[in-house]
C-alpha positions as CSV (number, residue, x, y, z in Angstrom):
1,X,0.0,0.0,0.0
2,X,1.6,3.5,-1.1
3,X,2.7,5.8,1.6
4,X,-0.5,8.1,0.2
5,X,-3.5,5.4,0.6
6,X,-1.8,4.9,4.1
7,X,-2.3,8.5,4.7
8,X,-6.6,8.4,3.5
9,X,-7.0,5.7,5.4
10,X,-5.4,7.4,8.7
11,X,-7.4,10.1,7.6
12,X,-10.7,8.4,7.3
13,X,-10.5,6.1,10.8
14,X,-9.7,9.6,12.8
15,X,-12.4,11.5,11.1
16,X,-14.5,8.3,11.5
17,X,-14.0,8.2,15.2
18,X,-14.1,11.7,16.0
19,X,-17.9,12.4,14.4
20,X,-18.8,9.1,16.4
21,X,-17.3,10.8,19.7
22,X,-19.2,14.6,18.9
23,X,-22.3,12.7,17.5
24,X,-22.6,10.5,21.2
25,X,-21.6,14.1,23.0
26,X,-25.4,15.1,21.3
27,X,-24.1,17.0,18.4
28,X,-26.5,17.2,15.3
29,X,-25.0,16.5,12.0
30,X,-24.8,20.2,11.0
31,X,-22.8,20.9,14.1
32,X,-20.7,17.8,13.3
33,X,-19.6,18.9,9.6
34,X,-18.6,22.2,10.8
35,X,-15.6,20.6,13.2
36,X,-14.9,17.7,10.5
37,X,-14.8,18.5,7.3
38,X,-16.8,15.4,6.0
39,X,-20.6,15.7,4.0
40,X,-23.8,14.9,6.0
41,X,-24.4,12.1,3.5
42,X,-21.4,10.5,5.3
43,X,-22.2,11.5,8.7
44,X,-25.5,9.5,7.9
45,X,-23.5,6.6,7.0
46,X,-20.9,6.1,9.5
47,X,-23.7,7.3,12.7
48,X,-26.7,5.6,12.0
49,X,-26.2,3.2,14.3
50,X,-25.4,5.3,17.3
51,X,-28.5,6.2,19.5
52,X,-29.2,9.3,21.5
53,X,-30.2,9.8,24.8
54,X,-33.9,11.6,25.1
55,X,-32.2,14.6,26.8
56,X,-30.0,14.9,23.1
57,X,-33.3,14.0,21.0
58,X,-35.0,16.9,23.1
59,X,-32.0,19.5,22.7
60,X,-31.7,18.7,18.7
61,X,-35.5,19.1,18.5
62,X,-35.3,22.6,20.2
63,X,-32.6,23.3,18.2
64,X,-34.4,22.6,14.6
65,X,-37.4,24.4,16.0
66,X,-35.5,27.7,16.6
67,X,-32.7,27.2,13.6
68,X,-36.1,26.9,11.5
69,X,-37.8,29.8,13.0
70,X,-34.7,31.9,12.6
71,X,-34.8,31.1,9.0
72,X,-38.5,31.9,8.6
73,X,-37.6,35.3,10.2
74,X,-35.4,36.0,7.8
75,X,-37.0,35.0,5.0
76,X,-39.7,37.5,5.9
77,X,-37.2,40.0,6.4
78,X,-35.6,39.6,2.8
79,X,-39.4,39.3,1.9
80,X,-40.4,42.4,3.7
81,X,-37.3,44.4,2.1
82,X,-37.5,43.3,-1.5
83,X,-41.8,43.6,-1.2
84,X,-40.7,47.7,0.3
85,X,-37.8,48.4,-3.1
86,X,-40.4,46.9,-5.0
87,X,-43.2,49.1,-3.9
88,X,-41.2,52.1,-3.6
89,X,-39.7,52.0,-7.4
90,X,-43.5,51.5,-8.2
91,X,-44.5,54.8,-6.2
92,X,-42.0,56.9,-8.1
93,X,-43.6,55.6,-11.5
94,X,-46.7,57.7,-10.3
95,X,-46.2,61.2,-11.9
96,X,-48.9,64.2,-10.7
97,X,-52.7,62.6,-11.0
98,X,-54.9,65.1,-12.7
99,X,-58.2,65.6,-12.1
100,X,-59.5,64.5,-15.1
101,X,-57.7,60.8,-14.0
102,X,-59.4,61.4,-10.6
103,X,-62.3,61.7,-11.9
104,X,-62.2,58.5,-14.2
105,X,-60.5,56.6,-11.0
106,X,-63.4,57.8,-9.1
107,X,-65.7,56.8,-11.7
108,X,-64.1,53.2,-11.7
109,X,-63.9,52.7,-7.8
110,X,-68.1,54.0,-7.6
111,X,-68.8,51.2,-10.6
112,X,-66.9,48.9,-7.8
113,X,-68.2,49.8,-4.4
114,X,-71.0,52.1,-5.2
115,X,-74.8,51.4,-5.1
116,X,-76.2,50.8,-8.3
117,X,-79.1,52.4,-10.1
118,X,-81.2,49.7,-11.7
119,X,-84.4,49.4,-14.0
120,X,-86.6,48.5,-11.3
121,X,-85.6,51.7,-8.6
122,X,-87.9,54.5,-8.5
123,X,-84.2,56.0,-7.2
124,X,-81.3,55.1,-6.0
125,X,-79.1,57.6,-3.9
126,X,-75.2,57.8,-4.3
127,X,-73.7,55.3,-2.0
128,X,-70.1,53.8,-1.4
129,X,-69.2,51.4,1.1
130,X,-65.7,50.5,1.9
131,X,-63.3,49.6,4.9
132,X,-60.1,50.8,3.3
133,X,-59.3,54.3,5.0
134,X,-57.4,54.8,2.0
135,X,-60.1,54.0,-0.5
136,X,-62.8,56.0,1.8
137,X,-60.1,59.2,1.4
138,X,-59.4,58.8,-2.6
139,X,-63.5,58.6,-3.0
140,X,-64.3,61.7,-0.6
141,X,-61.9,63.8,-2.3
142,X,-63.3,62.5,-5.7
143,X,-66.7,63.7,-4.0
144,X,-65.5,66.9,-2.9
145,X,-62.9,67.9,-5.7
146,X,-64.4,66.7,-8.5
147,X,-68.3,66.4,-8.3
148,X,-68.2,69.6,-5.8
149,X,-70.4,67.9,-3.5
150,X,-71.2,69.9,0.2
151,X,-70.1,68.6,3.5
152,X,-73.5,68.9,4.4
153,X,-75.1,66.6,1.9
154,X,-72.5,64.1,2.6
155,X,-74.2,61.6,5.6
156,X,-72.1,58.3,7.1
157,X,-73.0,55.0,8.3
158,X,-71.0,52.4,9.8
159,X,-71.9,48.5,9.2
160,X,-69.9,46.0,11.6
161,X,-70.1,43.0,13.6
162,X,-70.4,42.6,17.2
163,X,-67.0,42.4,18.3
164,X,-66.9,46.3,18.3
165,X,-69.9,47.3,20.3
166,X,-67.4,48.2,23.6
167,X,-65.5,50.2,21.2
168,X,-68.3,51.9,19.3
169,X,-67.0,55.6,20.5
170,X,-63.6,54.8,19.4
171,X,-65.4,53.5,15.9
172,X,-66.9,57.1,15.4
173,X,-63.7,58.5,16.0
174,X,-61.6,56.8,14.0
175,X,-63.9,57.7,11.0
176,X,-64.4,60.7,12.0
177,X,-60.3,61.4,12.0
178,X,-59.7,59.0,8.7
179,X,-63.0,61.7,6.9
180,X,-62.4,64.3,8.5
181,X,-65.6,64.8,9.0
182,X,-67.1,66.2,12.5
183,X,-68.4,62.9,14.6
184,X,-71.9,64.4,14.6
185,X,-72.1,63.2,10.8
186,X,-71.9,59.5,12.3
187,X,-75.2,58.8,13.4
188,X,-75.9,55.2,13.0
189,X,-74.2,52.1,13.5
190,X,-75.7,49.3,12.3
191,X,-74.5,45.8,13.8
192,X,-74.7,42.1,12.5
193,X,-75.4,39.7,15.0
194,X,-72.3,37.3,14.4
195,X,-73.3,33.2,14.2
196,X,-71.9,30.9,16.5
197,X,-68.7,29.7,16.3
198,X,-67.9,32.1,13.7
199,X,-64.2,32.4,12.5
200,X,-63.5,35.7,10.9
201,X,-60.0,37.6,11.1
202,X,-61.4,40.9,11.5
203,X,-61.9,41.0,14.7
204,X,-59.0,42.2,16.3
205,X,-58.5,46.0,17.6
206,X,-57.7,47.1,14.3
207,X,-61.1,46.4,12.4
208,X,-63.5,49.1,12.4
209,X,-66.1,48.0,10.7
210,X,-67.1,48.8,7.1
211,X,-68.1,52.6,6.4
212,X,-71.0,53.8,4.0
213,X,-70.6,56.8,2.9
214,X,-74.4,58.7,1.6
215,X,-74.8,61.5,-0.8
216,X,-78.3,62.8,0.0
217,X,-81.1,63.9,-2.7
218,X,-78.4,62.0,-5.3
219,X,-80.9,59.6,-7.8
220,X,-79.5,62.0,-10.7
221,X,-76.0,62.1,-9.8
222,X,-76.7,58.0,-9.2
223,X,-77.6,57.9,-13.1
224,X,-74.7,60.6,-14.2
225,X,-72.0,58.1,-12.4
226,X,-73.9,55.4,-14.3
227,X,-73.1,57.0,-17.5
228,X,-69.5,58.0,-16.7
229,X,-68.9,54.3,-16.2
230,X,-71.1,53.5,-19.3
231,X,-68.7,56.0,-21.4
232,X,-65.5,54.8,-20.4
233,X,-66.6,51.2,-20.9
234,X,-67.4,51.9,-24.6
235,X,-64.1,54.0,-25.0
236,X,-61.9,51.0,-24.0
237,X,-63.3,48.3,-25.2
């Protein structure tokens, strides 16, 4: 035998018996290959036969738990990050929005939330309902930029579920703050007796409700909207 398979074989036998030692100490195999330079695929091979004691089993498993968490965290972070460039190179995109585009996007977003005036109405008033703060503030200042509608014609409702009955005064002012309207514009809340054993997400301390927001005396805005839709359906397609 040459002087260098002597040398491999030396080699192998001391790596051999030193994983053995580390892997009986409680060592996992990731620990293992970063003190002896040998793949896990060996590791599996040359340990498989060497049992653990519960209190090892138990200390690996905690291990994998939190090297596993860890690795979720930062995969959210690098999520988070490359979700916020992402975003952010998108924003810049958006040049000044004229009020002509306001008033289309306002047009579009009424066809989507807005009440509908149909055949069968003797009228239908102008009403949006939405839960999106942002969406509510893009629609009012459609209403109040574009369509020069009064504060005073402009009336509120709030829709929710149970769960925010303690909380009803904090509701009103969170509309009130989002709209900017006075809270004395809020005057109903309407609740929806929730079924048993009902599973819904919102119902933490950041849901308040869903918010309808009423143009009074509006049938003939209703059917004007109705044609603005109409218009800009038969101009792009």
């Amino acid at each position: 035998m040459s002087e260098l398979n002597i040398d491999h074989s030396l080699r192998y036998e001391k790596y051999k018996t030193k994983t053995s030692l580390l892997r009986k100490s409680g060592l996992s195999y990731s620990e293992i290959t970063k003190i002896v330079p040998v793949s896990k695929s060996t590791l599996s091979l040359w340990l498989r036969d060497i049992p653990l004691l519960p209190e090892q089993i138990a200390r690996l498993k905690q291990r994998g738990d939190l090297s596993r968490k860890l690795g979720s965290l930062a995969n959210m972070r690098n999520r988070l990050g490359r979700t916020q460039k992402i975003i952010s190179k998108a924003r810049k995109e958006v040049s000044r929005v004229s009020k002509r585009e306001l008033w289309l996007m306002g047009s579009m977003l009424y066809w989507a939330e807005g009440s509908k005036q149909k055949n069968g109405n003797v009228g239908q008033r102008v009403i949006f309902s939405n839960s999106d703060p942002l969406i509510i503030k893009v629609y009012l200042k459609w209403l109040r930029e574009v369509l020069l509608i009064e504060k005073g014609k402009i009336d509120f409702e709030i829709y929710s579920h149970n769960n925010i009955i303690e909380r009803e005064k904090e509701v009103i002012k969170y509309w009130s703050k989002i709209t900017g309207f006075p809270i004395s514009q809020f005057r109903k809340i309407y609740y929806k007796k929730d079924k048993k054993n009902d599973y819904r997400k919102n119902q933490g301390q950041d849901y308040y409700g869903l918010l309808r927001v009423i143009i009074l005396k509006s049938t003939d805005l209703n059917r004007k909207i109705s044609g603005w839709i109409r218009g800009v359906c038969e101009e792009i397609i």
